[in-house]
C-alpha positions, 0 to 999 in steps of 0.5 A: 500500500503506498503512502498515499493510499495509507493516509486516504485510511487514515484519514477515513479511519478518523473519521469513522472513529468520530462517528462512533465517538458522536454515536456513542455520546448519543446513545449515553445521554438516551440511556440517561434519559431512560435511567433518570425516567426509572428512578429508583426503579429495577425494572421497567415495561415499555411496550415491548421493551423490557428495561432492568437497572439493578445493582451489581456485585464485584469484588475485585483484587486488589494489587496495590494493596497485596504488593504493599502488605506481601510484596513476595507473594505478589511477585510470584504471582505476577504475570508479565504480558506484552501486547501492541498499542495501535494509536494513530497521532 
């Protein structure tokens, strides 16, 4: 692919990204809407659609925490992967 034809996808990548980016924030402010409509609600019927909003439950690892109380043990249970990063400046 010769250089132009890579800026001619760059550049449409771009832009399809800020239509994602514009759709995104579109479809956050609707769901908003429809969460601010439910208030305190779980669960809603409109029409055919059913709504749920519930509160969930995760626990997660704390790492900072472990490396800090038992650095030794974090160590040896630390796992190391690489990958790449695609950004396009």
């Amino acid at each position: 692919m010769g250089t132009h034809e890579l800026e001619s996808k760059i550049r449409e990548l771009r832009q399809l990204q800020a239509l994602i980016e514009e759709a995104t924030a579109e479809a956050e402010a609707i769901k908003d809407t429809i969460k601010a409509a439910m208030g305190d609600a779980e669960e809603l019927q409109a029409g055919e659609y059913k709504i749920t909003w519930k509160a969930v439950k995760s626990s997660r690892l704390d790492a900072a925490a472990l490396k800090k109380a038992l650095p030794d043990v974090a160590e040896r249970f630390t796992q190391i992967t690489t990958t790449r990063r695609f950004c396009v400046a």
